[in-house]
C-alpha positions as CSV (number, residue, x, y, z in Angstrom):
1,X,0.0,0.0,0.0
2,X,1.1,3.6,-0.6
3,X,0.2,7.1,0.0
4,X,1.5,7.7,-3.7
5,X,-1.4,5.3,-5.3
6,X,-3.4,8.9,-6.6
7,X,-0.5,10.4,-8.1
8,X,0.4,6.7,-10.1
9,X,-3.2,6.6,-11.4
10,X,-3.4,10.6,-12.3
11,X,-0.5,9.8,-14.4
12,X,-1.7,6.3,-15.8
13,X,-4.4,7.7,-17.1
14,X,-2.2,9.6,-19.8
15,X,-0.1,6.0,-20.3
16,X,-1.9,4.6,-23.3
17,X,1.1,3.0,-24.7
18,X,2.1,-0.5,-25.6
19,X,5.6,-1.4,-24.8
20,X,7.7,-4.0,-23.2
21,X,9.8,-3.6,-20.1
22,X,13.2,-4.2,-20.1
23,X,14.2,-7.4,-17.5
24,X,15.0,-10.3,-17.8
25,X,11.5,-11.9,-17.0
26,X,9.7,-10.0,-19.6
27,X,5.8,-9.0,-19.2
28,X,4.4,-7.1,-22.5
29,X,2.3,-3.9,-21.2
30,X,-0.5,-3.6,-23.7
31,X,-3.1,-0.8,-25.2
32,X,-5.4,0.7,-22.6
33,X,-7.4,-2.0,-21.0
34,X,-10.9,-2.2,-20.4
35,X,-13.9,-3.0,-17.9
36,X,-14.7,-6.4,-19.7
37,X,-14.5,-9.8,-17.0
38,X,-14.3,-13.1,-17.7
39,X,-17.1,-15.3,-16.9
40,X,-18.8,-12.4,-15.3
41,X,-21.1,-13.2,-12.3
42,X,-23.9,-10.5,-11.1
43,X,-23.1,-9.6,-7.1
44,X,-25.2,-10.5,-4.4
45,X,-23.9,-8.2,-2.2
46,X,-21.0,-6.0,-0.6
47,X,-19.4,-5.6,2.2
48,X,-17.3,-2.0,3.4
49,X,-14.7,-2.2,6.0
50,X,-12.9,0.5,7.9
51,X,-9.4,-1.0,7.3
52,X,-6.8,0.0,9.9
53,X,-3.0,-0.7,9.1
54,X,0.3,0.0,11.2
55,X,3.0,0.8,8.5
56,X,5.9,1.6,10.0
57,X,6.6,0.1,13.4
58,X,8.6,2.3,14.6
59,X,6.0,4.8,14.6
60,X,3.0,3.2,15.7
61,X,1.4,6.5,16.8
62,X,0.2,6.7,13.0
63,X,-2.3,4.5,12.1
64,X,-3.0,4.4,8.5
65,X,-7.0,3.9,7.2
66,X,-8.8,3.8,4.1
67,X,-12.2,2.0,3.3
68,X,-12.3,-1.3,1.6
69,X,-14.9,-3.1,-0.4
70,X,-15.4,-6.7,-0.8
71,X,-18.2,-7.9,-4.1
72,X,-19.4,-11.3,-3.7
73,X,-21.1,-13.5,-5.6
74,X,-22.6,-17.3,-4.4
75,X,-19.0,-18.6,-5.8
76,X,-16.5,-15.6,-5.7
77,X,-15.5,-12.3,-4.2
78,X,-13.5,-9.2,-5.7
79,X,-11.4,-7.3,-3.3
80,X,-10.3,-3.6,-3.7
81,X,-10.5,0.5,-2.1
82,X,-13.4,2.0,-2.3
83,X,-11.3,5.0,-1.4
84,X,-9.7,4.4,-4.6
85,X,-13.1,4.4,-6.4
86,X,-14.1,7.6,-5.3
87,X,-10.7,9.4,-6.4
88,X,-11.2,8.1,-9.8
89,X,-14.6,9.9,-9.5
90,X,-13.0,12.7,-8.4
91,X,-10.1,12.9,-10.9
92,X,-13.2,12.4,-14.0
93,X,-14.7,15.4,-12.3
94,X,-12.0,17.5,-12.7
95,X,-11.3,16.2,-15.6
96,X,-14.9,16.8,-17.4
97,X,-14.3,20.7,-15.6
98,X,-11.1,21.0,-16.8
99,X,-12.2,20.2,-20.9
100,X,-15.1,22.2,-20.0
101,X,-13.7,25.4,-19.2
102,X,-10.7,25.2,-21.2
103,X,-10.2,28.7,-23.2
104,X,-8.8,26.3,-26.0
105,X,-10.8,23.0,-26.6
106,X,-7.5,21.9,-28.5
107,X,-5.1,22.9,-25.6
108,X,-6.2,21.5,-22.6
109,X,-4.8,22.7,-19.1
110,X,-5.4,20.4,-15.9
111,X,-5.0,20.6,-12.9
112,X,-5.8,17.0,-10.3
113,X,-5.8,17.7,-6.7
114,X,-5.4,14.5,-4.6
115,X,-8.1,12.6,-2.7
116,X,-7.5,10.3,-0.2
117,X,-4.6,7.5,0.3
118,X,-5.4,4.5,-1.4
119,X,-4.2,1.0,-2.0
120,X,-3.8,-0.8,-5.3
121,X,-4.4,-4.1,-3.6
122,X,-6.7,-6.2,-5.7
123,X,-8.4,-9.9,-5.0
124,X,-10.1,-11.8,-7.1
125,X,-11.5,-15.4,-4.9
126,X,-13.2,-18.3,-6.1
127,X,-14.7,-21.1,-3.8
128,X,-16.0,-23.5,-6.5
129,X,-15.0,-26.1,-8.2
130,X,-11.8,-25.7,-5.7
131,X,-10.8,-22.2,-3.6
132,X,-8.1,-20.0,-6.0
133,X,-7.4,-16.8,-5.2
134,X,-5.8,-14.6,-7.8
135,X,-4.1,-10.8,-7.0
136,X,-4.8,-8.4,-9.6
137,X,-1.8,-5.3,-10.6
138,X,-2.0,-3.1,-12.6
139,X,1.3,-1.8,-14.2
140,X,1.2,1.6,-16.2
141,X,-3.1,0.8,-16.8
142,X,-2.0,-2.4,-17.7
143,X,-3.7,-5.7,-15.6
144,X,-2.1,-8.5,-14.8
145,X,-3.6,-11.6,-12.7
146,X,-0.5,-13.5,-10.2
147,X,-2.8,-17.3,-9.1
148,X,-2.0,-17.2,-5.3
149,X,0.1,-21.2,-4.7
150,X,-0.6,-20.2,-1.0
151,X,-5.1,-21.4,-1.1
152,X,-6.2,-23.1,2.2
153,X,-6.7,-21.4,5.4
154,X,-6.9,-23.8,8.7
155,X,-9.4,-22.5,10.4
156,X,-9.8,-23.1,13.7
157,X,-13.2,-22.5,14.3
158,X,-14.2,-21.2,18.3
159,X,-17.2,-21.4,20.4
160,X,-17.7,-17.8,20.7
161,X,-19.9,-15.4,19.2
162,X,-20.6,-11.6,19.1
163,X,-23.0,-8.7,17.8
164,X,-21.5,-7.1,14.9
165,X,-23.9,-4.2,14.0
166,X,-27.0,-6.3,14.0
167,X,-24.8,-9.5,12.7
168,X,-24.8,-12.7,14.8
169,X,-20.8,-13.6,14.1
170,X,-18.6,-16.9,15.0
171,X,-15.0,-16.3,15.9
172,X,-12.6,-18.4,13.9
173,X,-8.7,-18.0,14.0
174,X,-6.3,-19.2,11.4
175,X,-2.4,-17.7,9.8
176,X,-2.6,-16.5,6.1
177,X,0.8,-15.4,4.4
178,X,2.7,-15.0,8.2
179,X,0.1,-13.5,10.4
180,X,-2.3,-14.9,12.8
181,X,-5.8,-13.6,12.1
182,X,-8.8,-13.9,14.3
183,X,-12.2,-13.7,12.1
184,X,-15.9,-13.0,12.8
185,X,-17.9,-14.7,10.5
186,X,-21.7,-15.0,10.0
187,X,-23.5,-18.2,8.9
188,X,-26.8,-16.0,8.0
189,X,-24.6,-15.2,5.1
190,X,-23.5,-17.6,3.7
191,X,-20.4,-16.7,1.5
192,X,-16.9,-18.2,1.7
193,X,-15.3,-14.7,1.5
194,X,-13.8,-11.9,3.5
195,X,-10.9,-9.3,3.0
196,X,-8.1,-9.4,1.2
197,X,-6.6,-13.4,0.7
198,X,-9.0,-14.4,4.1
199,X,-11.4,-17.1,2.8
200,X,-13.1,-20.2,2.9
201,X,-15.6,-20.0,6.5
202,X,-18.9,-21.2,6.8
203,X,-20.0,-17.6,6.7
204,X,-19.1,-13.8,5.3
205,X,-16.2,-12.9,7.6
206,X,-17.7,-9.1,8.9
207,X,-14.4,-8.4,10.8
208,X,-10.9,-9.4,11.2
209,X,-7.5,-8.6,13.0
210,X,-4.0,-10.0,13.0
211,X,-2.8,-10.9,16.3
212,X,-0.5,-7.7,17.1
213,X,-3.7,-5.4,15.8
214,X,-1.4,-4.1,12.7
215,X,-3.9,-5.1,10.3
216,X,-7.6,-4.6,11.1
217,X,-10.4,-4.7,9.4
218,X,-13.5,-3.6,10.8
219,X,-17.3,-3.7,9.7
220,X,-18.9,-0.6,8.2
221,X,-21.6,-2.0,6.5
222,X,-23.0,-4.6,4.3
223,X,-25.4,-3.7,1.4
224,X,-27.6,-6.2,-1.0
225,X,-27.8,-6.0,-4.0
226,X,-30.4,-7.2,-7.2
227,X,-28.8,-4.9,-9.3
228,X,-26.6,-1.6,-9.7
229,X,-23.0,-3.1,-9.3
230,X,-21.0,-4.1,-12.0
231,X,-20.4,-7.8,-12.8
232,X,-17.3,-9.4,-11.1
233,X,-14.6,-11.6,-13.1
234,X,-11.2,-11.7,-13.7
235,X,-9.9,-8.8,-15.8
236,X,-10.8,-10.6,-19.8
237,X,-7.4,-8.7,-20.9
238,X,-5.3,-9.0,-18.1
239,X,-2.1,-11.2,-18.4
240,X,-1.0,-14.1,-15.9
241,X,2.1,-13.9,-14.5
242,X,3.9,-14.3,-11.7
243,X,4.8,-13.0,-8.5
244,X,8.6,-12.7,-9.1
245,X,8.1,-11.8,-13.2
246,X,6.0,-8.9,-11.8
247,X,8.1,-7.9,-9.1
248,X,11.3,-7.7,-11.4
249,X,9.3,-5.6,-14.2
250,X,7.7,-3.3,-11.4
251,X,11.4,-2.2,-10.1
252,X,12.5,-1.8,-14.5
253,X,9.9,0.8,-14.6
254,X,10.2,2.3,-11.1
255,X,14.0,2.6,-11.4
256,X,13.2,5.1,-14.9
257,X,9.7,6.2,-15.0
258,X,10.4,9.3,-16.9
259,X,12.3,7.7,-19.4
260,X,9.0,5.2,-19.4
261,X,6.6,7.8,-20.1
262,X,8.8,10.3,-22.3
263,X,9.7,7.5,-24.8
264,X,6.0,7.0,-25.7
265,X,4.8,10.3,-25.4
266,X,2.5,11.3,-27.8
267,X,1.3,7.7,-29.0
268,X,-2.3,7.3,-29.4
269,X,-4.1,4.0,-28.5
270,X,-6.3,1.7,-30.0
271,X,-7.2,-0.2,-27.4
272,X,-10.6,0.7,-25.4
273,X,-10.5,3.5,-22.3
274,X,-10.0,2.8,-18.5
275,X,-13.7,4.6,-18.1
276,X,-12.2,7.6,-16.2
277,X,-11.3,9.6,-19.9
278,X,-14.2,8.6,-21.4
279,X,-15.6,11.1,-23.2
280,X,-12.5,13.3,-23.2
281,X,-9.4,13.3,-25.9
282,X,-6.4,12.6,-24.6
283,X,-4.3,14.2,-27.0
284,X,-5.3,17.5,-26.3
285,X,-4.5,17.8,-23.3
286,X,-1.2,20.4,-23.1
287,X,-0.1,19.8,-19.5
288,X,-1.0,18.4,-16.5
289,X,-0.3,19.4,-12.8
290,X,-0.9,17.3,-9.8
291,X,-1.5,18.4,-6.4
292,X,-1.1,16.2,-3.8
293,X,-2.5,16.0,-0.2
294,X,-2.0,13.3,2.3
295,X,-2.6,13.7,5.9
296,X,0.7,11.0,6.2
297,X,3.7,12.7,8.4
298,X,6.9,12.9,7.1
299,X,9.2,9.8,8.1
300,X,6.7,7.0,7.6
301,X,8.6,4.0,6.3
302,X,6.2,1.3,4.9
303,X,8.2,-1.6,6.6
304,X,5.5,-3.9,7.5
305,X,4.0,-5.7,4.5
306,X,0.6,-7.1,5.2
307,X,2.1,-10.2,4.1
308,X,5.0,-11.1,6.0
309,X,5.8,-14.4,4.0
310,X,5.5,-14.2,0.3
311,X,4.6,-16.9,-2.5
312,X,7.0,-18.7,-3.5
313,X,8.9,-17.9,-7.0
């Protein structure tokens, strides 16, 4: 996770390009992608949690938040920010003011003032024919889907219950990638989901903690849905990979993203939009400034992944 996620998808959304990143396991970055998923399944429901996350442990006096939001379906979940959603709403606001008010329609001026932090932490779960659980990143607009080799949870599951904002819940306690986590699930829905990579209880898990309290996530509120929310799938034109293959072409472009973005300046696409320029060219666009806020001190060093162990390569 990282304060910086606004900024990365201000400028991604001017990186409609199609390259290949220099390393030595190559991953091909196509044409802007679209909202199109795979074996698309309507949602039942969602759930929003208050997501509370110690980053740097030497300075546990900040506590980072955001809100999370976790689609489900009777077979599968998707996983991302709703924070994140609403500064893409934001940033197409500005944008559709910024093309409106423009003295020259040709020569476009913008200017994107940040919302909130937000992660780019993205799950995709499946509980039938057999659990799988897939992370989706994104790389310069691009998606890619990394299968998770780490599936099964052992649950341990506890004969204690509490009230969770109206919710009967069942406590359960079991280690996903290095952490302990205690969950609160409830059987009255019945869903094999939760946040991030927690699955596969007899119940929606509503809340959830690691055992140190760095990672918490915490029941806002859970809505039902007949219709309104877009499908859920896995991205149609994403590309698998893997966790290391990913890792190495992230660090290529991070090392030089300057020289990423001025060697393709200029090139149009021909792929289909992201949804947050639809409607607006980006060609004409003469320059763009971003202003960031972020209510993160000065110091913070993210050295506590929520995953402490990582798949292996």
């Amino acid at each position: 996770m990282t304060p910086n996620t606004y900024v990365c998808r201000c400028l991604c959304v001017l990186l409609f390009i199609s390259i290949k990143v220099a390393s030595s396991a190559q991953i091909t970055l196509r044409t802007a992608t679209s909202n199109v998923v795979k074996n698309p399944q309507p949602v039942t429901g969602r759930v929003l949690y208050d997501f509370r996350y110690v980053k740097d442990t030497s300075r546990r006096d900040y506590i980072y938040t955001e809100t999370l939001e976790l689609d489900y379906t009777k077979t599968s979940s998707y996983f991302t920010s709703y924070t994140a959603k609403q500064n893409d709403t934001l940033m197409q606001n500005q944008l559709a003011a910024a093309f409106k008010n423009a003295p020259d329609p040709d020569h476009v001026d913008i200017t994107l003032t940040g919302g909130a932090a937000a992660s780019r932490d993205k799950f995709y779960t499946e509980s039938h024919p057999q659990p799988r659980v897939y992370a989706i990143k994104t790389l310069a607009g691009t998606p890619f889907i990394i299968p998770a080799p780490q599936v099964s949870i052992n649950w341990n599951i506890i004969d204690s219950t509490k009230n969770i904002r109206g919710f009967v819940c069942q406590k359960a306690i079991g280690s996903s990638y290095g952490r302990q986590y205690t969950a609160w699930f409830c059987t009255d829905l019945p869903y094999r989901f939760g946040p991030r990579r927690l699955h596969g209880l007899p119940g929606l898990i509503l809340e959830a903690y690691d055992a140190s309290m760095e990672v918490v996530y915490r029941l806002n509120r859970v809505e039902d849905f007949n219709t309104g929310l877009a499908p859920i799938g896995l991205p149609a034109d994403a590309e698998p990979t893997t966790t290391a293959a990913f890792a190495q072409a992230e660090e290529a472009f991070k090392r030089n993203p300057q020289a990423f973005i001025d060697a393709n300046r200029g090139k149009r696409t021909t792929g289909r939009s992201t949804g947050l320029t639809d409607g607006f060219d980006p060609s004409k666009i003469k320059s763009i400034n971003i202003r960031k806020s972020s209510t993160e001190p000065p110091g913070i060093n993210a050295n506590n992944p929520i995953d402490l162990t990582k798949d292996p390569s």
